[in-house]
N, C-alpha and C positions, 0 to 999 in steps of 0.2 A: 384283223377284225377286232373292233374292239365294243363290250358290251355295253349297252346304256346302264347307268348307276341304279334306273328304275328296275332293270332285271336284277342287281346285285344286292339289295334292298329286298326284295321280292324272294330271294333265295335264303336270306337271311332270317326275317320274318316266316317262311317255312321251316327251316332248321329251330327256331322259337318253340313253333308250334308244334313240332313232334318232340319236342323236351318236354314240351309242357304234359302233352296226349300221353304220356307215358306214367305221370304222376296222379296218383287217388287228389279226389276230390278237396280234402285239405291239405292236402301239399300242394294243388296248384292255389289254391285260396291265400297258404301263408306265403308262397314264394313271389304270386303277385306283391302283395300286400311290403314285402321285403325288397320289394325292385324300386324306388324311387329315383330311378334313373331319368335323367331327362335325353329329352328326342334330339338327337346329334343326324348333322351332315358329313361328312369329311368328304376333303376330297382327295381324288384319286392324284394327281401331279405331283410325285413326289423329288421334284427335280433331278439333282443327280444322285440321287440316292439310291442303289438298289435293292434296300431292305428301310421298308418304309411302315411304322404301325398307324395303323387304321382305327383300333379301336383293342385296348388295352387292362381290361378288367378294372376291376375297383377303382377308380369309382366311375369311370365310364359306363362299367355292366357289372353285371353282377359274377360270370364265371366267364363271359364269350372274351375272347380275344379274334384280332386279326390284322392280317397285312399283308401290304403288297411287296411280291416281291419280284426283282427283275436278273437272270441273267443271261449272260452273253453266249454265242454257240458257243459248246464245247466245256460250258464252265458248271456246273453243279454246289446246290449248297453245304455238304457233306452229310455222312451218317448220325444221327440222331434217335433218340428214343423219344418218344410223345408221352410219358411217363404218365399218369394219369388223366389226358388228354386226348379225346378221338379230334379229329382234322379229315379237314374236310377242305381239298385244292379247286379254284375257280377258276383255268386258264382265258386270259384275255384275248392274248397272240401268242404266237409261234409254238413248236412244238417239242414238246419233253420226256420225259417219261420218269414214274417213281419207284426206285428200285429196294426191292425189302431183300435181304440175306435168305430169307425160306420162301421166296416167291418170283414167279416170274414177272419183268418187268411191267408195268402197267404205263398206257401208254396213254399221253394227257396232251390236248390240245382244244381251241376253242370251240363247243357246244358241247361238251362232256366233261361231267364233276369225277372227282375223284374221292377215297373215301380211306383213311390209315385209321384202326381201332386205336383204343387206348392199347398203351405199352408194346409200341410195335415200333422197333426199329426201323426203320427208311430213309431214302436219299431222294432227292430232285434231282432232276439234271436237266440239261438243255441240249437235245441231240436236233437241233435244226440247225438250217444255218442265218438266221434272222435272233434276235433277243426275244425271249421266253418272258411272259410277264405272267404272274398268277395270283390272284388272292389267297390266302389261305385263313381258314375261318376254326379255332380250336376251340374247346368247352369242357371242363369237367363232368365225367362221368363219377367219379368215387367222393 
């Protein structure tokens, strides 16, 4: 199953909007004022690629990163810290699950986000038996 780009866009532009909802009055005034970014497409086809960016901070945006990424049953992208970074996974298809060291696994597939704070170690994996593809959408919180 895979999602229209208008829903991923739409997820996105809300993730914006509770960054923004969170900051006083002139912190959203200068940080607007600070974003000169222009309005970007991408698209999702990332041939054989299976770690593909989508959208890459400076100067794309101002903190958002993201991308797609793809893998095959059985395969996983390893342990990582998100170090000053919350993430935020968009599964497309097939099903996985994101494993943290002090938590039990969480289980991700299409119609349900997923959510790692900042400085939280975790892992992807792919426990289906079809390829796992998922957006993942990060932002500075500090």
């Amino acid at each position: 199953m895979k999602l229209p780009w208008n829903i991923i866009a739409i997820a996105v532009l809300v993730i914006f909007g509770f960054f923004l909802a969170g900051r006083s009055e002139r912190e959203r005034s200068q940080l607007e004022k600070s974003t000169s970014r222009e309005v970007k497409v991408v698209s999702l086809d990332p041939g054989d690629s299976s770690y593909f960016w989508l959208l890459k901070g400076d100067p794309d945006t101002k903190s958002l990163r993201s991308g797609l990424v793809t893998l095959a049953p059985g395969k996983s992208i390893g342990a990582y810290n998100s170090g000053t970074n919350e993430e935020m996974l968009v599964p497309l298809e097939g099903q996985g699950e994101i494993r943290f060291p002090d938590h039990s696994p969480v289980a991700i597939k299409p119609g349900l986000i997923a959510y790692a704070p900042a400085h939280t170690e975790h892992d992807v994996a792919n426990t289906g038996s079809t390829r796992l593809r998922y957006i993942f959408i990060t932002a500075k919180v500090e």
